[in-house]
N, C-alpha and C positions, 0 to 999 in steps of 0.2 A: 504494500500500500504506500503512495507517494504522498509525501506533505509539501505545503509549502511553506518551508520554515526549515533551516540549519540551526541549532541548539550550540553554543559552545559553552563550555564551564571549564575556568584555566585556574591554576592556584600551583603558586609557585615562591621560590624563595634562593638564596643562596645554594643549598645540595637536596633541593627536593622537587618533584614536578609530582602534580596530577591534574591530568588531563582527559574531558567526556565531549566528544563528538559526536550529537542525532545530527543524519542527513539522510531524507526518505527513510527508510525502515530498519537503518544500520547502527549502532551504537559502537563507536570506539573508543576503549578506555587506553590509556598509558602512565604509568608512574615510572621511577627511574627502574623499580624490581618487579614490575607487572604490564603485562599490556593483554588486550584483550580485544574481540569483534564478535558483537553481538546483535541476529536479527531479532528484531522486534515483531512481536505477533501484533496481528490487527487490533487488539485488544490495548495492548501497552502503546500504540502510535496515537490511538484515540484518547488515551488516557493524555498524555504529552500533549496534546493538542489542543484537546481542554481545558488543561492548566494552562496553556499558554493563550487561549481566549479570556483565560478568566484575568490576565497580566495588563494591568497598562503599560503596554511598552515603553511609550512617549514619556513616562516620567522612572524607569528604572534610574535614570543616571543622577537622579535627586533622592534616591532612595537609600535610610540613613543607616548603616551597621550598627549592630545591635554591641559588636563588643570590640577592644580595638587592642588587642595582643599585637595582633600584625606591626605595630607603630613600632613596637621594640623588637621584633625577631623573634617573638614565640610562638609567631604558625605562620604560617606561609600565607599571599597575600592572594586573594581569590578575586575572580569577578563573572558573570554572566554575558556574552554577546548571543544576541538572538538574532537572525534574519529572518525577515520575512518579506515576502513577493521584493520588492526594490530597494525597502527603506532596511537600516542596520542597526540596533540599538545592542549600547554597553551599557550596565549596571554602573554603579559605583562601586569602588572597590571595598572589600570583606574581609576578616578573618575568614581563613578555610571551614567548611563546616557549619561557619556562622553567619548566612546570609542574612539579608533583611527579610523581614516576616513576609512580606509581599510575595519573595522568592524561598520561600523556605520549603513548600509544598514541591515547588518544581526540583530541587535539590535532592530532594527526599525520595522522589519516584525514580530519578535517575540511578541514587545510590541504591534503591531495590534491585534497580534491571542490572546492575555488576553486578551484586552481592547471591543474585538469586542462583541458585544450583543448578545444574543439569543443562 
């Protein structure tokens, strides 16, 4: 099933990377000790889609981090870019893990579809 919308979720720091890329039906994870490619059932494409109708894009970049580790070095510094049809929206940036509440549902679904078995 084809969306229209690439998902990116980047978090990163001095010796650490993780990184989640949806594009149509594909999930690619990578850390610097994992990487991963994951198809998405119709089911989880819908779900992602959902959550991302339910997003104001247009104001992710005003959207305030709930906690601010990232400022000294003690989590790696996170952000969301979304596309959709033409236009491109970045988040502000987050501790890892610890998006803004707007984003925290989409973060959550994504880290299911890694973490899920089989």
């Amino acid at each position: 099933m084809k969306n229209n919308y690439k998902i990116e979720y980047k978090a990163q720091t001095r010796g650490a990377l993780y990184e989640i890329l949806v594009e149509d039906n594909l999930l690619s994870f990578k850390s610097y000790n994992d990487s991963k490619t994951i198809v998405l059932t119709e089911e989880q494409v819908k779900a992602l889609t959902n959550e991302i109708n339910n997003i104001n894009l247009k104001a992710i970049n005003d959207l305030e981090a709930p906690t601010t580790k990232r400022f000294t070095d003690g989590v790696m510094i996170a952000y969301f870019k979304i596309n959709r049809a033409e236009n491109s929206y970045k988040s502000s940036e987050f501790d890892h893990e610890y998006p803004p509440k707007e984003l925290q549902t989409l973060f959550k679904i994504l880290k299911k579809y890694i973490n899920k078995k089989g």
